[in-house]
N, C-alpha and C positions, 0 to 999 in steps of 0.2 A: 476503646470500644464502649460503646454503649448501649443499654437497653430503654427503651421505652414504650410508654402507650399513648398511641394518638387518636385526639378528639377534634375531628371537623378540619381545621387550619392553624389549631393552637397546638405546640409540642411546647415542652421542657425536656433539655438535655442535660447530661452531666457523665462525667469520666467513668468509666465501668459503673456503673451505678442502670438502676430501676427507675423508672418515672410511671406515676397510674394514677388512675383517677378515683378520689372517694374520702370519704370524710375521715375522722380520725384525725390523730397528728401525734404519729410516731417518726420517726427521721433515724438512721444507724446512717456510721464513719462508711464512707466507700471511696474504692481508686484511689487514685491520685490527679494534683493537677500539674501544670508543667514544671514547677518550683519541686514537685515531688513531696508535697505535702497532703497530708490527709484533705479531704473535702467534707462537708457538713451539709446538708441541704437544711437552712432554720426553718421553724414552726411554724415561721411568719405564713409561708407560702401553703401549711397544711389547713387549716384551720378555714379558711372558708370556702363553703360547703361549692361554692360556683365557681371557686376558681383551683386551678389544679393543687393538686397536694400529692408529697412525693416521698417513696420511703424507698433506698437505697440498699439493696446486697451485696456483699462481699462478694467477689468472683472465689470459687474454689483453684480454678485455672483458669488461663488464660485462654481466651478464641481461638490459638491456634495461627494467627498472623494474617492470615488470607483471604480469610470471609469463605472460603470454602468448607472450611466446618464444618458437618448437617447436626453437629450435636454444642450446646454449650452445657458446661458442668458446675451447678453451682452446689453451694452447702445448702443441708438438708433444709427444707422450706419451715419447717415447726420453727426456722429459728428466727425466722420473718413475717411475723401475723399479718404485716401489711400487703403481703403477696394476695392476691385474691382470685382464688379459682375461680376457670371459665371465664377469661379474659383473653386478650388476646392484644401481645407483644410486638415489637420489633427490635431488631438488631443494629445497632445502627455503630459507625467504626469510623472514628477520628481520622481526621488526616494529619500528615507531620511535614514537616518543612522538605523534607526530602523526597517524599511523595506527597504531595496536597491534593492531587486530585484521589486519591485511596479512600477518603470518604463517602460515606455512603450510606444509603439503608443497604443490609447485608441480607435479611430476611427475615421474617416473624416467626412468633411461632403459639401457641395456646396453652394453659396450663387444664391439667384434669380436674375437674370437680369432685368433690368425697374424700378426697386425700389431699394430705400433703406432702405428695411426691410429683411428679411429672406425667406428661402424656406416656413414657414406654415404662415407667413405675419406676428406674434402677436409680434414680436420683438425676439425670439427667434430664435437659429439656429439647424434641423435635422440633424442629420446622414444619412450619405449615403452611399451605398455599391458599387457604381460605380467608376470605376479606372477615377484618374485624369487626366484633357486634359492640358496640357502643351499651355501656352498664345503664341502665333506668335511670334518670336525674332523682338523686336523694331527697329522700320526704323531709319538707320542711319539719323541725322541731314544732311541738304543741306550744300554745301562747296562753300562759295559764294567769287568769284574771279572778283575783277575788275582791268581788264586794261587800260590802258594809251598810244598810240602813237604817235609818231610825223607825222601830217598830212604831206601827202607827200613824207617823207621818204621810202628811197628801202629798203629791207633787202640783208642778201646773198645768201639768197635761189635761186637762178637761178634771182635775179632782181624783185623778186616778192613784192607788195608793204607789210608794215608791218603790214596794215590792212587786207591784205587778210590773211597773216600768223597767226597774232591773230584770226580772227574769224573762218577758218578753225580748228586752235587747238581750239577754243571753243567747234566745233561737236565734234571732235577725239575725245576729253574731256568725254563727254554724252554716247561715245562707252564704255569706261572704267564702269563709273557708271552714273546713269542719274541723282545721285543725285548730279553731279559735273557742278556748273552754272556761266560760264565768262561773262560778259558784257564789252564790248569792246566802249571806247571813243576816238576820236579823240583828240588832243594837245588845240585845240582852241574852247573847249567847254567852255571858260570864254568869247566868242565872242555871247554866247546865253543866256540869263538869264535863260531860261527855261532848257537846256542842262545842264546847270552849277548844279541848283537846283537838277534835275535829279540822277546827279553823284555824290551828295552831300548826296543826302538822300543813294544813295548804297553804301557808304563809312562809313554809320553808323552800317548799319549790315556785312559787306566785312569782311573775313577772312583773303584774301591775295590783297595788292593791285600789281600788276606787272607794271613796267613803263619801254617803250622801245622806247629807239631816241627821248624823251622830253628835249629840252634844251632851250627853249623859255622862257624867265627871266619869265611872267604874268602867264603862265602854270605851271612853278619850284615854285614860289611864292605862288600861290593858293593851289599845291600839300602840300607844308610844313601847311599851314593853318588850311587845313579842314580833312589831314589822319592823323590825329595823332594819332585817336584809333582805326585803323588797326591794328591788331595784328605784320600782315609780311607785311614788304614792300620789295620787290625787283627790286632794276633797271639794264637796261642793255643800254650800250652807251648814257647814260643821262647826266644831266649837275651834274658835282662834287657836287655841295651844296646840291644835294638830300640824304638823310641822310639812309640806310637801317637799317631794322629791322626786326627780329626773333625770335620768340616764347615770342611776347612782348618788348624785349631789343633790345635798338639801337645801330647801328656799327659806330664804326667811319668810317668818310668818306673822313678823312682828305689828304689821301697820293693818287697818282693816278695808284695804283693798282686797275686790275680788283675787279668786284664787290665782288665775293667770295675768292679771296685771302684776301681778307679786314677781314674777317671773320671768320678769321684763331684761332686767341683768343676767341672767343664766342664759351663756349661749353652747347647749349643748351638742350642737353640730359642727362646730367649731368655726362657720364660718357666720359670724353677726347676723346677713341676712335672712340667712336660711331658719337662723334660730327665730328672728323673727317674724317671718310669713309662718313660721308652726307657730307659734303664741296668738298670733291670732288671727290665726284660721279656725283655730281652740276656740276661743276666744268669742267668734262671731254665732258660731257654730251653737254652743252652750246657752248662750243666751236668746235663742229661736223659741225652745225648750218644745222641740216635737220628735218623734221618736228615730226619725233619718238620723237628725241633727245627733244624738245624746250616743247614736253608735257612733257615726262617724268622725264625734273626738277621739273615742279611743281606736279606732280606725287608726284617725293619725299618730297618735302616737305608739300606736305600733309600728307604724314606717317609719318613723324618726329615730326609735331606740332601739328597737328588737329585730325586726326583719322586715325586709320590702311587703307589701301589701299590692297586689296586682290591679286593683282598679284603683289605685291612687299612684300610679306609675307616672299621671302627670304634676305630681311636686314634683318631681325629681327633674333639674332643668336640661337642656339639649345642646345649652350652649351659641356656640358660634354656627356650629352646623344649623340651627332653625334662622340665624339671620343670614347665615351665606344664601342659603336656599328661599327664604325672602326677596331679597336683594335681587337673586340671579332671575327669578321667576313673574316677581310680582310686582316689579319697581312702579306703573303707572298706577298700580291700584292702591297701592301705601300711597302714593303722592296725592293721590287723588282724593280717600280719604283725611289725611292730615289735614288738606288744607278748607274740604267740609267742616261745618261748624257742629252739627249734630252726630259726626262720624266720627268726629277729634271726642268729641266726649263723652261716645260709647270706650274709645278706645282706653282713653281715661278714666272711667269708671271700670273698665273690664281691669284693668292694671292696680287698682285695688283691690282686687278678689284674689284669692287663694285659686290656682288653674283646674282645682278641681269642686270647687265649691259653687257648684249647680244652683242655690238657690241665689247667691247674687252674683253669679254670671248673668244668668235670665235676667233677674231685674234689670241689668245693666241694657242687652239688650234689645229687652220688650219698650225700657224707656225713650230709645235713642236708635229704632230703625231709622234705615234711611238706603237709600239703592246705591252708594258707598259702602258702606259697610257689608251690605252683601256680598257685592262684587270683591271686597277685601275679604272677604272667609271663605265667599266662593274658591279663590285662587288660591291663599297661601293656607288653607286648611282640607276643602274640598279634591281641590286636583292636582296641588303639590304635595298635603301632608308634610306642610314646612317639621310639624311636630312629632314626626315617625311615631304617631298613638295608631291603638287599634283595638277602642272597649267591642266589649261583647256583651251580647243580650246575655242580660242575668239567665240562669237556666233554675233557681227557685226564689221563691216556694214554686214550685209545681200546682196549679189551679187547674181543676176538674171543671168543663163545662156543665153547664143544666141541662140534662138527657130528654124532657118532653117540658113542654108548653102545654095546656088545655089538653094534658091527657094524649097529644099526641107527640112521639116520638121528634127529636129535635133533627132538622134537616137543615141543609146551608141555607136554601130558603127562605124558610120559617126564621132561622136566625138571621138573616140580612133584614126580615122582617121587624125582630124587635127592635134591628138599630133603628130603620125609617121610623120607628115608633108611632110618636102623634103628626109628624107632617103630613100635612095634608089636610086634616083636621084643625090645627093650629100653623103659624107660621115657622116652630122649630121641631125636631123630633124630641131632644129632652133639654131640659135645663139640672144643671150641678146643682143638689142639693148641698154637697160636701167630700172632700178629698182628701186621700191619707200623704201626697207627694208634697211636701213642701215646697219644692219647684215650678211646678208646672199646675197642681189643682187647686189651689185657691185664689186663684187670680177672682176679683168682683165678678158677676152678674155672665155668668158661662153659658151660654147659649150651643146646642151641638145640632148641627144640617148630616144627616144622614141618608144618600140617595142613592138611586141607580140612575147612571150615565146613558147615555144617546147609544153608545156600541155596546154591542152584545159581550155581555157578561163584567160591562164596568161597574164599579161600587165606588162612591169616593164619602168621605167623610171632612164635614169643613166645621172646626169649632170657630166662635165669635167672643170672644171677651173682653171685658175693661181690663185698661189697667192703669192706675195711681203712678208715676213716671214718676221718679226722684228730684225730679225740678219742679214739681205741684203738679201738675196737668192731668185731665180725664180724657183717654184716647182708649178708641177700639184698635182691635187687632183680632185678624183674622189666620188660619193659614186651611190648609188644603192637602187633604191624605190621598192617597190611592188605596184602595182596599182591596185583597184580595183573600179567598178563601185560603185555610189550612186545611190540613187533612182531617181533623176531627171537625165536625160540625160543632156549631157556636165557640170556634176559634179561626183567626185572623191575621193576614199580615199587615200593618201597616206602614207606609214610608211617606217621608215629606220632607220638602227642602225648606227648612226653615231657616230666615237669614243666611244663606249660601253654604249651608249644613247642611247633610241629609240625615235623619233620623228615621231608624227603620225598628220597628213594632212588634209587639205580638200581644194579640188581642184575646180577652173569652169574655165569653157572656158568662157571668156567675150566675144571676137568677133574673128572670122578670116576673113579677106579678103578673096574673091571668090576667086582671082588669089594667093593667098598663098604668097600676099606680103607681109602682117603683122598678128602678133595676139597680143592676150593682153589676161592673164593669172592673176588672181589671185587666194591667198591662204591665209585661216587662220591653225596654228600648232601649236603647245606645246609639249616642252620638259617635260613629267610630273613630273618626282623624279627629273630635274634641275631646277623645280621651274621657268618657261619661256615660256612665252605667248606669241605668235609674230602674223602680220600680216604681207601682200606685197603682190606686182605685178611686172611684168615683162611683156615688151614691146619685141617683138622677130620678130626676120624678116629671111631671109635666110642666107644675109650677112653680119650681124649684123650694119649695117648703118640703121639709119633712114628712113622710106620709104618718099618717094616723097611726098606724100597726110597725111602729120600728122596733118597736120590742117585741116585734112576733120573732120565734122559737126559727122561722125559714129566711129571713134576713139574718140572723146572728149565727145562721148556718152557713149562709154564705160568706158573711164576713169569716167566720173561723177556718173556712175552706181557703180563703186567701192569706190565711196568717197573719190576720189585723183585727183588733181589738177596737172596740166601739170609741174608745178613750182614744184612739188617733185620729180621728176623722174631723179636720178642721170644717165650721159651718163656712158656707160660702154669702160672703154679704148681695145679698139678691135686693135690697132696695137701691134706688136713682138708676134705675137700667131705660130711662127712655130711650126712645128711637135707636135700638140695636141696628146695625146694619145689615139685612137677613135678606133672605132670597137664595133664589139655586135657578143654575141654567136653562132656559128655555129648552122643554122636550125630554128633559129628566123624569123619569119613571120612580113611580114609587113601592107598596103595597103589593106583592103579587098571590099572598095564600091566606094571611091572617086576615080578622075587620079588625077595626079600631073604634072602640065606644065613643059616643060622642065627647067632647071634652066638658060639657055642661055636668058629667055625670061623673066627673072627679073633680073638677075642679071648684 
């Protein structure tokens, strides 16, 4: 006989013995197996947190033979912590050579919560005819990251110091998951006893220690002392004799190669490749130096060493199932592509990105559309989901629309209105001043068509940009939104098929200046079947020049409203923009509540 608990279509059995679900990893001797010797359920199978774990009770007596039973009796439960009230069992009874078919589920039954005795108290366990409730999936463990920088020190982020960079990716961090926790030190915390102690005691529970622009002998010195049982150490522009480490083993540090080329021999994954599409994915990442990128290494190596990371679910590969399902679905459209010459070296270039590294997937691409390669994403990503992905619109930072324009209350409107902005007046509504996305906002000379559509109550949104194509060339590209209102005014849905993708949106107006000098624009979006979760903003003006007042107190409101810092906002190169390819469909509507100043009068 046996006992167990079932989850979904997975069981684990075993000879009189217990089966449950939950973390821990305690294991007791139970039953026997047909040699008649004790059984062990090992550790192996307790310890991760997703897959079952199993701790085992003595029977006091036996079922009884029958499965007619209504009671099993086991020993007092105090003497099985893994037993977990308010669960809910089954009975389940071997078969033997003599009767095979006697197997069976026999019938369930639940234990009481507050105690630890049974549903009738006397030590025994009832039968119950109510369906099992499935325990809450176990909160991940915290990922506790301490950093290290050199007081003083700039970064390259536009000159911003490497303390604001750190503690800024600290929040970004908390967007991701909340259970992801940086503590950020400055270099000359050996100049405080108490500072020192501090960092001492978070270096004992730390997962990752990060060090960046430490090169002060008393600060190198004290790091080598007291991290040693950090698991990951990683530095960046530190002093040589800091020694790195991952997934427990240390790198050498001897040659002065950057930090991850260093790392190039260490395959901590166990399987070569893998170890190295994570080096450099690192790698690429780290040296962008904007503030996506500087999370998103430690991003990865949190899903390489410590635990999965859910919007980086596409490192992790799919196998034979993405090419059987290729194959079965899409065979003309792979063929068709390969043997395009522009489609072959999207495909080529896409195949040296990392599958979740958005800024050079896009460049990939932006550089090498072609109506092949659409039709190839169309099919084995859009309508087969060859790659079973399924990101989701980020849900923070959480962005507050702007409640009134010129003093009047914000209506969907009046906000469809600021998108149209200067069209009509000039040939675009705005042009990109500057973009916090490293993927998708800084492409050259950002041109945005904001209109209303021929039928009643359509909104569409068409951006125009250059883009630098990795084989030298200057090419426009355009694509084409659908817009639709959300329920709050000055917020939005957006969706577009871009490259045989669809990306869908969420839009708010941060702020517009009354006089339509500037706005500020953010957006969270997901590529679903590409497995790609992005955030950004865009800073837009009519000229695409900066507006005069960027250090006004109501711009650095809105940026702080969006959880972006003036130091992320890449400039966008707004010179060589001749002959943009612009225009909107005959019979498109524009303006219908606000005016719009003339453009002589800002520009």
């Amino acid at each position: 006989m046996v006992l167990y608990q079932k989850a979904g279509q997975r069981e684990m059995k075993a000879s009189a013995g217990l089966v449950l679900e939950a973390g821990g990893n305690c294991y007791h001797n139970f039953g026997s197996n047909r040699n008649g010797s004790h059984v062990k359920i090992p550790p192996v199978l307790v310890i991760p947190k997703w897959k079952w774990s199993a701790c085992a009770l003595s029977l006091a007596s036996a079922w009884g033979g029958n499965c007619k039973t209504p009671l099993v009796h086991l020993a007092p439960f105090s003497q099985f912590p893994c037993f977990v009230p308010g669960n809910t069992y089954y009975a389940y009874a071997w078969g033997t050579k003599s009767k095979p078919k006697s197997r069976g589920i026999c019938g369930r039954f639940q234990v009481s919560s507050g105690q630890t005795q049974t549903n009738n108290g006397n030590g025994s366990i009832g039968m119950t005819d109510s369906e099992p409730h499935p325990p809450p999936p176990p909160t991940p463990r915290p990922v506790r990251i301490v950093s290290i920088f050199g007081e003083g020190r700039t970064s390259p982020l536009n000159c911003a110091s490497w303390q604001d960079v750190l503690l800024h990716t600290a929040r970004r961090l908390k967007w991701v998951d909340e259970g992801f926790e940086m503590l950020v030190f400055p270099d000359n915390f050996w100049s405080s006893a108490e500072v020192a102690e501090s960092l001492e005691r978070e270096l004992l529970h730390a997962d990752i220690l990060v060090v960046v622009a430490v090169t002060t002998q008393e600060s190198v010195e004290w790091i080598q002392k007291h991290a040693d049982n950090v698991p990951n150490i990683i530095c960046f522009e530190s002093s040589a004799t800091l020694v790195n480490k991952l997934g427990g083993s240390y790198i050498s540090s001897e040659t002065k190669e950057n930090v991850f080329s260093k790392l190039a021999g260490f395959l901590p994954l166990q399987k070569p490749k893998e170890a190295r599409e994570v080096l450099q994915t690192v790698t690429n990442a780290w040296e962008r130096y904007n503030s996506d990128d500087i999370r998103f290494c430690l991003l990865v190596i949190i899903n390489a060493y410590i635990r999965p990371v859910p919007i980086l679910k596409n490192l992790r590969s799919k196998g034979f199932s993405t090419l059987g399902c290729m194959v079965k679905n899409c065979g003309p459209q792979i063929l068709n592509c390969l043997l395009d010459p522009t489609c072959r070296k999207a495909l080529q270039c896409l195949n040296k990105c990392s599958p979740v590294d958005q800024v050079c997937n896009y460049r990939c691409i932006a550089s090498y559309e072609s109506p092949y390669l659409e039709a190839f994403s169309l099919c084995v990503l859009q309508k087969h989901n060859c790659l079973h992905l399924d990101a989701k619109i980020p849900e923070k930072p959480y962005v507050v629309p702007m409640s009134k324009f010129r003093d009047y209350d914000l209506c969907h409107d009046i906000a469809e209105d600021l998108f149209v902005g200067w069209l009509g007046n000039l040939d675009w509504s705005w042009r990109v001043v500057a973009g916090q996305n490293p993927a998708y906002d800084q492409f050259p000379c950002q041109y945005q068509l904001f209109y209303r559509g021929k039928a009643k109550g359509s909104f569409w949104y068409e951006p125009i940009f250059q883009v630098k194509t990795l084989d030298g060339r200057i090419v426009w590209r355009r694509r084409r939104y659908r817009v639709k209102r959300a329920k709050v005014p000055g917020t939005f849905f957006f969706s577009v098929l871009d490259n045989g993708v669809v990306s869908n949106e969420f839009w708010t107006i941060v702020d517009v200046a009354d006089d339509l000098s500037w706005g500020l624009f953010h957006y969270h979006g997901a590529a679903r079947v590409a497995g790609q979760s992005y955030t950004g903003a865009v800073l837009v003006s009519p000229d695409g020049r900066y507006p005069s007042d960027v250090e006004s107190p109501r711009l650095q409101s809105g940026l702080d409203r969006c959880g972006i810092k003036a130091w992320e906002l890449f400039k966008v190169d707004n010179c060589s923009c001749g002959d943009p390819p612009l225009g909107i469909p005959e019979g498109s509507r524009l303006h219908s509540m606000i005016s719009i100043p003339r453009a002589e009068a800002v520009l």
